[in-house]
C-alpha positions as CSV (number, residue, x, y, z in Angstrom):
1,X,0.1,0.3,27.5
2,X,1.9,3.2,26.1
3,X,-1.1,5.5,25.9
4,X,-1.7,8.2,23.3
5,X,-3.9,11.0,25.3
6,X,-7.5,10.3,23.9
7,X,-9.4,13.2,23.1
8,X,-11.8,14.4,25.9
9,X,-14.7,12.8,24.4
10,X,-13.1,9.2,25.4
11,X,-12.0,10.0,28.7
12,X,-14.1,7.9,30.4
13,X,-13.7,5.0,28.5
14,X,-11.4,2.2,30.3
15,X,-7.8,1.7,28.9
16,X,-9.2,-2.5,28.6
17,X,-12.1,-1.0,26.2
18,X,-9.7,1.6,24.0
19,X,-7.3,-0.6,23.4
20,X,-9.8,-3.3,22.3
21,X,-9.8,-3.7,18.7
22,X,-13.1,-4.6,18.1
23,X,-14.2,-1.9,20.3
24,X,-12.5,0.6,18.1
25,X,-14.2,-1.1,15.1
26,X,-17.8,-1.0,17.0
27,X,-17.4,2.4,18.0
28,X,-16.4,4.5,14.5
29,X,-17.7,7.7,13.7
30,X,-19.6,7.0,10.7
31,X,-22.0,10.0,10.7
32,X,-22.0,13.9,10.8
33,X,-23.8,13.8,14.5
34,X,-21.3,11.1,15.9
35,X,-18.4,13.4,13.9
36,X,-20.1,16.6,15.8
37,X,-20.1,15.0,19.5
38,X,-16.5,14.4,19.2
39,X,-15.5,17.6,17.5
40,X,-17.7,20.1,18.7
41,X,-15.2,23.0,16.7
42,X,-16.9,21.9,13.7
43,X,-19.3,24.5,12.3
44,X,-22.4,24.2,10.7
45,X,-21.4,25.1,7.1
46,X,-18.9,22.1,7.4
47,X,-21.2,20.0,8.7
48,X,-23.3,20.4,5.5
49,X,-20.8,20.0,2.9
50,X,-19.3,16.8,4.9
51,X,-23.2,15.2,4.7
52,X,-22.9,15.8,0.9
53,X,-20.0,13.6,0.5
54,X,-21.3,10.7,2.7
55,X,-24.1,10.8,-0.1
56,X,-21.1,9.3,-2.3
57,X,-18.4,8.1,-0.1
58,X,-19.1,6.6,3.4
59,X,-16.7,7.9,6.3
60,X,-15.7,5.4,9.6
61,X,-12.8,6.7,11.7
62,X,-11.6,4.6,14.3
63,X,-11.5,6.3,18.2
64,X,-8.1,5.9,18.0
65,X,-6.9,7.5,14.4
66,X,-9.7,10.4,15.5
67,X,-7.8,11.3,18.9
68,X,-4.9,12.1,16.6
69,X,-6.7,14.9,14.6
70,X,-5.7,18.1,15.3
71,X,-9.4,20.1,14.4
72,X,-8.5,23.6,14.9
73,X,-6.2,22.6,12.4
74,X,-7.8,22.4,8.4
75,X,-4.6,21.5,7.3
76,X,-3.9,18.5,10.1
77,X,-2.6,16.0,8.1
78,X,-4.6,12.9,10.0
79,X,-7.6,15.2,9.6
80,X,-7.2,15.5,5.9
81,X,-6.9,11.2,5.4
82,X,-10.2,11.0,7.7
83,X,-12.5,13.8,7.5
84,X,-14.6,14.0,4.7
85,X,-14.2,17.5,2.6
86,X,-16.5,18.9,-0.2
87,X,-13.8,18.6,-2.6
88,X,-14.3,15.0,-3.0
89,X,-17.8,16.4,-5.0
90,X,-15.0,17.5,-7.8
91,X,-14.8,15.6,-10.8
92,X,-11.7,16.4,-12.5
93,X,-11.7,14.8,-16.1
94,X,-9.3,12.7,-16.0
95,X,-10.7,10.9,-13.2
96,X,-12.0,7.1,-13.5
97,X,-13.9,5.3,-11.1
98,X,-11.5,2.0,-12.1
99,X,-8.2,4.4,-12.7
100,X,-6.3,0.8,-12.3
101,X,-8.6,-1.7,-13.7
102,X,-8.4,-4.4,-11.6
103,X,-11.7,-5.3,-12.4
104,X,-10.3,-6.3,-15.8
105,X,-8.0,-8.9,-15.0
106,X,-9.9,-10.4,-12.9
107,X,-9.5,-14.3,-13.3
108,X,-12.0,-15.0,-10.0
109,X,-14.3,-12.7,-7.7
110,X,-12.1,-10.4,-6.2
111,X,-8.7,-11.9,-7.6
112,X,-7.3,-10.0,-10.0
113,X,-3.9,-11.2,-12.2
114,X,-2.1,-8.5,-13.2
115,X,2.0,-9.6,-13.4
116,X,2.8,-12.9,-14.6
117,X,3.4,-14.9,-11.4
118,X,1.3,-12.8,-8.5
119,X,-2.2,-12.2,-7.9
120,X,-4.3,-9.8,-6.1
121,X,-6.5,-11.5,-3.5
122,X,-9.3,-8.9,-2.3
123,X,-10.8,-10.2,1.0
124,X,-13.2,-8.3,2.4
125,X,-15.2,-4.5,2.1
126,X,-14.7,-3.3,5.2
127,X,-11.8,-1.3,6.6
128,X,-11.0,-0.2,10.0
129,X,-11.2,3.5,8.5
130,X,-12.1,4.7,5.0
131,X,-9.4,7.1,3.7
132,X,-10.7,9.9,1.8
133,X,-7.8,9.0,-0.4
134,X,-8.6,5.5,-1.4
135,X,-8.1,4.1,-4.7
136,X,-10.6,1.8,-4.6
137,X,-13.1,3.8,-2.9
138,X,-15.7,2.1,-6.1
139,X,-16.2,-0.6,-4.3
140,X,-14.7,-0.3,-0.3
141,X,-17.1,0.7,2.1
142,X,-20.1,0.6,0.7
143,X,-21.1,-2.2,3.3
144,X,-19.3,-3.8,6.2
145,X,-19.3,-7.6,4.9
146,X,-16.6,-10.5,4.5
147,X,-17.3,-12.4,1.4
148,X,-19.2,-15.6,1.1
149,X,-17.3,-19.0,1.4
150,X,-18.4,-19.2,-2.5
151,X,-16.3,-16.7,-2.8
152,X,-12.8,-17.6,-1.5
153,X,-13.3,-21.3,-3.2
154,X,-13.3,-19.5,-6.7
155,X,-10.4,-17.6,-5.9
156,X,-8.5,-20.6,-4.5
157,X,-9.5,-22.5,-7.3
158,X,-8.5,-20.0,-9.6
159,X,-4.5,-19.8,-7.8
160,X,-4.4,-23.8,-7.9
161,X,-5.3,-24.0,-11.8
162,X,-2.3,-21.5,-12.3
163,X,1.0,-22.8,-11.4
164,X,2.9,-19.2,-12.5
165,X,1.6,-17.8,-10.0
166,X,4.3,-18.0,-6.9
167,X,3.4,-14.9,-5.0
168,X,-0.4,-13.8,-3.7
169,X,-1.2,-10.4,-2.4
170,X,-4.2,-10.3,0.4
171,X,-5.5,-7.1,0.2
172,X,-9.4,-5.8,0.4
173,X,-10.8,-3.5,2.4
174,X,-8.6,-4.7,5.1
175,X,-7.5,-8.1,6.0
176,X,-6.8,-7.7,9.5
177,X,-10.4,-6.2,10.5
178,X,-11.5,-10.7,9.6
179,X,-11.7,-12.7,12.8
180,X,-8.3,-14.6,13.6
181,X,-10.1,-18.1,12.9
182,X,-11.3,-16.9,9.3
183,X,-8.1,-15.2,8.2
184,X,-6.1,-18.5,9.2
185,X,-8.6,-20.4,7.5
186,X,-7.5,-19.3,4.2
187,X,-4.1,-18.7,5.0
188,X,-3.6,-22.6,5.6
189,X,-5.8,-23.0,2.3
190,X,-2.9,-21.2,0.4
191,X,-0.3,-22.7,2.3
192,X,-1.5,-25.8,1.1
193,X,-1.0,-25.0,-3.0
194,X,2.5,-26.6,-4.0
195,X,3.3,-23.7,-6.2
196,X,2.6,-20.7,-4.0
197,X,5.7,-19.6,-2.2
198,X,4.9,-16.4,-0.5
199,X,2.1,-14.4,0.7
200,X,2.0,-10.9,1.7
201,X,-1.1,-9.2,4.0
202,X,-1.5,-5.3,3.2
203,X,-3.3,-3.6,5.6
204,X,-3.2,-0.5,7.4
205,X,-4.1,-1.9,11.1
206,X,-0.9,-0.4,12.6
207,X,-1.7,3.0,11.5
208,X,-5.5,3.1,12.4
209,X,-6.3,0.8,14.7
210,X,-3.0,-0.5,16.4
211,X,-5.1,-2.7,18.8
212,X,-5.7,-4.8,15.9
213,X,-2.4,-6.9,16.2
214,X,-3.0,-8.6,19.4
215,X,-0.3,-11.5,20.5
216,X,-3.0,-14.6,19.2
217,X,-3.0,-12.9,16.1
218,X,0.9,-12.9,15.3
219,X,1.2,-15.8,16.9
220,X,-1.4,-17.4,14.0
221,X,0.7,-15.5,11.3
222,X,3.9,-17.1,12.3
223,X,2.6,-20.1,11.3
224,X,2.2,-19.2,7.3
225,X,6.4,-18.1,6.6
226,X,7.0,-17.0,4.9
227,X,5.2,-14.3,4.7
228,X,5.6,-10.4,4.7
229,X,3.5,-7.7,5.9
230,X,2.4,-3.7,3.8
231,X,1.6,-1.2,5.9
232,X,0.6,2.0,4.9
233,X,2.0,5.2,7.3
234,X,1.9,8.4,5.1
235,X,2.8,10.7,7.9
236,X,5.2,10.5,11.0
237,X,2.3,12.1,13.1
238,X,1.1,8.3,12.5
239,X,4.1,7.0,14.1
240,X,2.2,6.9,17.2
241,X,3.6,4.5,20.6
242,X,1.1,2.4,19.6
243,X,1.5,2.2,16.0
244,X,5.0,1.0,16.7
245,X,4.3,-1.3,19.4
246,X,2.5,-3.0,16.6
247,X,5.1,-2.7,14.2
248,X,7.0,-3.9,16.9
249,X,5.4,-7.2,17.7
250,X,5.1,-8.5,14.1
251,X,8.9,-7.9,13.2
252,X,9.6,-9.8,16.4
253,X,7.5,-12.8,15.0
254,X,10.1,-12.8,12.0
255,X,7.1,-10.8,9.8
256,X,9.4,-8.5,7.6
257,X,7.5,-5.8,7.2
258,X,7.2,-2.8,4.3
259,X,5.7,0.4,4.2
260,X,3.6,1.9,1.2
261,X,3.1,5.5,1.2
262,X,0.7,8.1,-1.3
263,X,2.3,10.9,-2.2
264,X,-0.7,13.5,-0.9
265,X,-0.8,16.8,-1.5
266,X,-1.1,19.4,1.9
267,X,0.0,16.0,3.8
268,X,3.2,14.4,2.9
269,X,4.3,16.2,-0.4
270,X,7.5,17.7,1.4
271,X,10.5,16.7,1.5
272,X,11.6,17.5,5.4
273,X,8.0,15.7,6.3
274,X,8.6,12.1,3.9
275,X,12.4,12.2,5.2
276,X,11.4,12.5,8.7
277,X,8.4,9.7,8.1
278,X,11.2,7.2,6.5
279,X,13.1,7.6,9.3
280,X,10.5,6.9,11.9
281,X,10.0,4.0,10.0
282,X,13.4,2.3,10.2
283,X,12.9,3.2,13.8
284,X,10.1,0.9,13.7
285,X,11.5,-1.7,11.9
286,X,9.9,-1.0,8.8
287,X,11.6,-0.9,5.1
288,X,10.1,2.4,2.7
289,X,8.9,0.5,0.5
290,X,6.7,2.2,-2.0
291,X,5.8,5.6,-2.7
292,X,2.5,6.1,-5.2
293,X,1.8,8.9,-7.3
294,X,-1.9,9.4,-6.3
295,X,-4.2,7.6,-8.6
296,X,-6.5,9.2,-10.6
297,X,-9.6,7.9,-9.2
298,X,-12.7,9.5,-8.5
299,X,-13.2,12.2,-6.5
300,X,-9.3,12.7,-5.2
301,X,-8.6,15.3,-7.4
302,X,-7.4,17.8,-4.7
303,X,-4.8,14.9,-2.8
304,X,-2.7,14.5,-6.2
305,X,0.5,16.4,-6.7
306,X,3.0,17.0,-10.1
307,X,5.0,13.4,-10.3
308,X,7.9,16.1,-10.2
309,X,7.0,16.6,-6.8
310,X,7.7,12.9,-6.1
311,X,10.8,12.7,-8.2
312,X,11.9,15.8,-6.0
313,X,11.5,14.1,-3.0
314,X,13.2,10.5,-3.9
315,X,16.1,13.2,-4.5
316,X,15.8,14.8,-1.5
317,X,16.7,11.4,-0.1
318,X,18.9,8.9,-1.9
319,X,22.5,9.9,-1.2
320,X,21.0,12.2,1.4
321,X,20.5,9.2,4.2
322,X,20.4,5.7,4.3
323,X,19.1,4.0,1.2
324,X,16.8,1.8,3.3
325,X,14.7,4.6,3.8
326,X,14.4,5.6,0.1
327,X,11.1,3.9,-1.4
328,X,10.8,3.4,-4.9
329,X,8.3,6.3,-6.5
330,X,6.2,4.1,-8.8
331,X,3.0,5.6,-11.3
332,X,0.5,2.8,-10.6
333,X,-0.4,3.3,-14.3
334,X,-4.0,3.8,-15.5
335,X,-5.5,1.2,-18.3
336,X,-3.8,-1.4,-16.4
337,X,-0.6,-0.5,-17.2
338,X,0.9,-1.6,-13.5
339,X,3.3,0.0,-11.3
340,X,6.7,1.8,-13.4
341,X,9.1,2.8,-11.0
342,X,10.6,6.6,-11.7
343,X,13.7,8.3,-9.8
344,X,15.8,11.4,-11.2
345,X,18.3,11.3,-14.0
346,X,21.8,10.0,-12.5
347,X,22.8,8.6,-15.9
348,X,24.1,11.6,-17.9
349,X,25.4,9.8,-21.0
350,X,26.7,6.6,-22.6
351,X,28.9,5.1,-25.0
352,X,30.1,1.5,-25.8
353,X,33.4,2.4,-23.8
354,X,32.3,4.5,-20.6
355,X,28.9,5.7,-19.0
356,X,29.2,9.4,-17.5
357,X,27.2,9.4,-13.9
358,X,26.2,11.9,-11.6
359,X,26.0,11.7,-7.7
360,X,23.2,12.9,-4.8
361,X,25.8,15.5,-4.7
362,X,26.1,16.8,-8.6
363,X,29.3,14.9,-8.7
364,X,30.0,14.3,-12.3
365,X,32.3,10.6,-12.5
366,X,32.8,8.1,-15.3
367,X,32.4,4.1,-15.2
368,X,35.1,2.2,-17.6
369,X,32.7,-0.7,-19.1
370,X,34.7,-4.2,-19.3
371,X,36.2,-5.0,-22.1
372,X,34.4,-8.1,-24.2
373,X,36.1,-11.3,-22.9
374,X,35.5,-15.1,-23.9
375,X,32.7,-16.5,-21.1
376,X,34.1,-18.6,-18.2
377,X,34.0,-22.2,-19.2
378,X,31.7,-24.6,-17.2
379,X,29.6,-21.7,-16.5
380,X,26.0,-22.5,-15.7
381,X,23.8,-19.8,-16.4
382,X,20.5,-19.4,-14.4
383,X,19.1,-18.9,-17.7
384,X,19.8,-22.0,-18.8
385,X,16.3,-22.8,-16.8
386,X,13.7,-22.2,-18.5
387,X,11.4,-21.9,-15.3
388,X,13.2,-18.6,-14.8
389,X,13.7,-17.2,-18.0
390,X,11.4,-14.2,-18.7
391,X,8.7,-15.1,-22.1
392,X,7.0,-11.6,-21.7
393,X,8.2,-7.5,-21.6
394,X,11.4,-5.8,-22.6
395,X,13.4,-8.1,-20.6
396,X,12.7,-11.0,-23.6
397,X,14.4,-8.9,-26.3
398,X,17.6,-8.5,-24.3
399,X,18.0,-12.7,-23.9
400,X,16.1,-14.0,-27.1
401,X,16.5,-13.5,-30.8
402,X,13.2,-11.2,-31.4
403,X,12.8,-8.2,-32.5
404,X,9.3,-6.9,-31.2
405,X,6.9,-8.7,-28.8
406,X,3.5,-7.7,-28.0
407,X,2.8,-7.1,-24.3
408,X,0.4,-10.0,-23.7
409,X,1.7,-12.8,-20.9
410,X,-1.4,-14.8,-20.9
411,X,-1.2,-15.5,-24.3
412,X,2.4,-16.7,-24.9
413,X,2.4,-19.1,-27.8
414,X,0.6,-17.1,-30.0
């Protein structure tokens, strides 16, 4: 095993124990005197204002993440994803305690349809950590629990009813903290839906609690192509031996994996830190794959940054190194609104004849446009299908004869 030094309070525990997965999960720190016998450094003042916020938002650190922390350090950036800190008792006013409202859209428990051909599939509460900069910090956490069969059959249901949707998002809590035999039990249940092409796990296993993908496990996955795999590394100080072992052993089972990072303030919002984190992730065989402007949900006030800060950094990178490691910068947008993608300004003007461009470099070049010429004949457009053509957004004004659409997908003939 490629060993990360544990912190002296795990010396003793056998390398067969610390790199058991389910001896991480059994042995979390969930409370301030657990917290205190592994971090003795932390005063008593602390230790008061962190029992505060566990009277609102429960903590669990794995072993494994906690050896990483640096506490002599308030600014260590593990620390600040793991340790609770007193300025989670801040409610800003724009905060929300559903900034995204999932709860909305929901069309089953825990399944929540948002774009017109992919769904949202929460499985489970529990997560092998709870990050202090969750999104969905409403509803994770509050008890360690997989949902009822009930409530998988609903949700199945509700993705066989629906033949638009081709693409289904597991997410929770954490998928990979279910047993092997109850995550490929649904897994062959969605395999089994005509309609549903690919499925995609996020989780954040590899960066907490590497242990987690153990050779059954991918082997299992393997089975259920295809199908891709979001992890969620917002610091190279996560990049750990282990963490890319991990990483490692699902892109060898033919899992294409992706990376989705929050832009944090005090932990990532840097540009020499994100480019050196993108890079450890090609390393590891993972695409960059989003970065999120921090939602505005409760009690995160102090983690969210300018979204010029992101736009800076997507600068800092494209044209700067390889274009695999630039991630799109998306606003997951409040009300619902879903993810819009945002990147600086390389389009400096337009006209009919020419567009005027700018490079990474502040290069200033022009692009002739073609001139108008008759269509090949015989050609056989894509769009001549309507299975793909798009009934719903902006994109419908640009192939069909309307001139305003209202932004409803689910109600389509009306």
């Amino acid at each position: 095993m490629n060993a990360t030094v544990k912190a002296a309070f795990w010396d003793n525990v056998p390398d067969a124990e610390w790199s058991n997965w389910k001896w991480q999960m059994r042995n979390r720190i969930t409370d301030v005197p657990h917290l205190r016998e592994v971090f003795p450094e932390i005063m008593d003042v602390e230790a008061a204002q962190i029992e505060r916020v566990l009277g609102n938002f429960r903590m669990a650190i794995t072993p494994y993440y906690a050896s990483l922390i640096d506490v002599k350090n308030p600014y260590c950036p593990i620390r600040q994803q793991a340790i609770p800190a007193i300025q989670e008792l801040t409610q800003a006013p724009e905060d929300l305690n559903d900034p995204l409202e999932e709860d909305r859209d929901v069309i089953a428990p825990h399944l929540t349809w948002r774009y017109p051909d992919r769904v949202l599939m929460l499985m489970t509460e529990t997560c092998n950590m709870y990050c202090r900069h969750c999104t969905r910090r409403r509803k994770v956490g509050e008890v360690d629990a997989v949902f009822k069969n009930e409530i998988v059959d609903a949700q199945i249901a509700a993705i066989e009813e629906r033949p638009d949707i081709r693409d289904v998002v597991l997410s929770g809590g954490d998928p990979l903290t279910l047993s092997d035999r109850r995550l490929e039990a649904t897994l062959r249940r969605l395999r089994r839906i005509p309609h549903l092409e690919m499925i995609r796990i996020g989780t954040r296993s590899p960066v907490v609690n590497p242990f987690r993908i153990t050779g059954p496990l991918v082997r299992m996955l393997r089975k259920f192509h295809p199908l891709y795999v979001n992890t969620h590394f917002n610091h190279y100080k996560e990049l750990t031996p282990e963490a890319m072992e991990s990483c490692a052993r699902l892109a060898d089972a033919g899992i294409p994996l992706g990376n989705q990072s929050v832009l944090l303030r005090g932990v990532n919002d840097c540009t020499c830190v994100m480019k050196k984190l993108v890079h450890g992730l090609l390393r590891a065989r993972v695409r960059p794959y989003y970065l999120y402007q921090c939602d505005l949900s409760r009690g995160i006030s102090h983690f969210r940054t300018s979204v010029g800060k992101g736009i800076e950094i997507i600068e800092s990178l494209r044209g700067h190194t390889s274009g695999l490691g630039v991630p799109t910068f998306v606003v997951d947008c409040p009300a619902g609104g879903g993810k819009v993608p945002l990147m600086p300004d390389y389009l400096i003007t337009r006209s009919d004849d020419r567009v005027v461009l700018r490079n990474f470099e502040g290069k200033i070049t022009s692009y002739k446009e073609p001139q108008l010429v008759e269509s090949v004949h015989g050609y056989d457009p894509a769009c001549s299908d309507p299975k793909y053509k798009v009934h719903w957004g902006p994109a419908r004004l640009m192939q069909e004869n309307h001139l305003a659409i209202e932004p409803n997908f689910r109600n389509l003939d009306e």
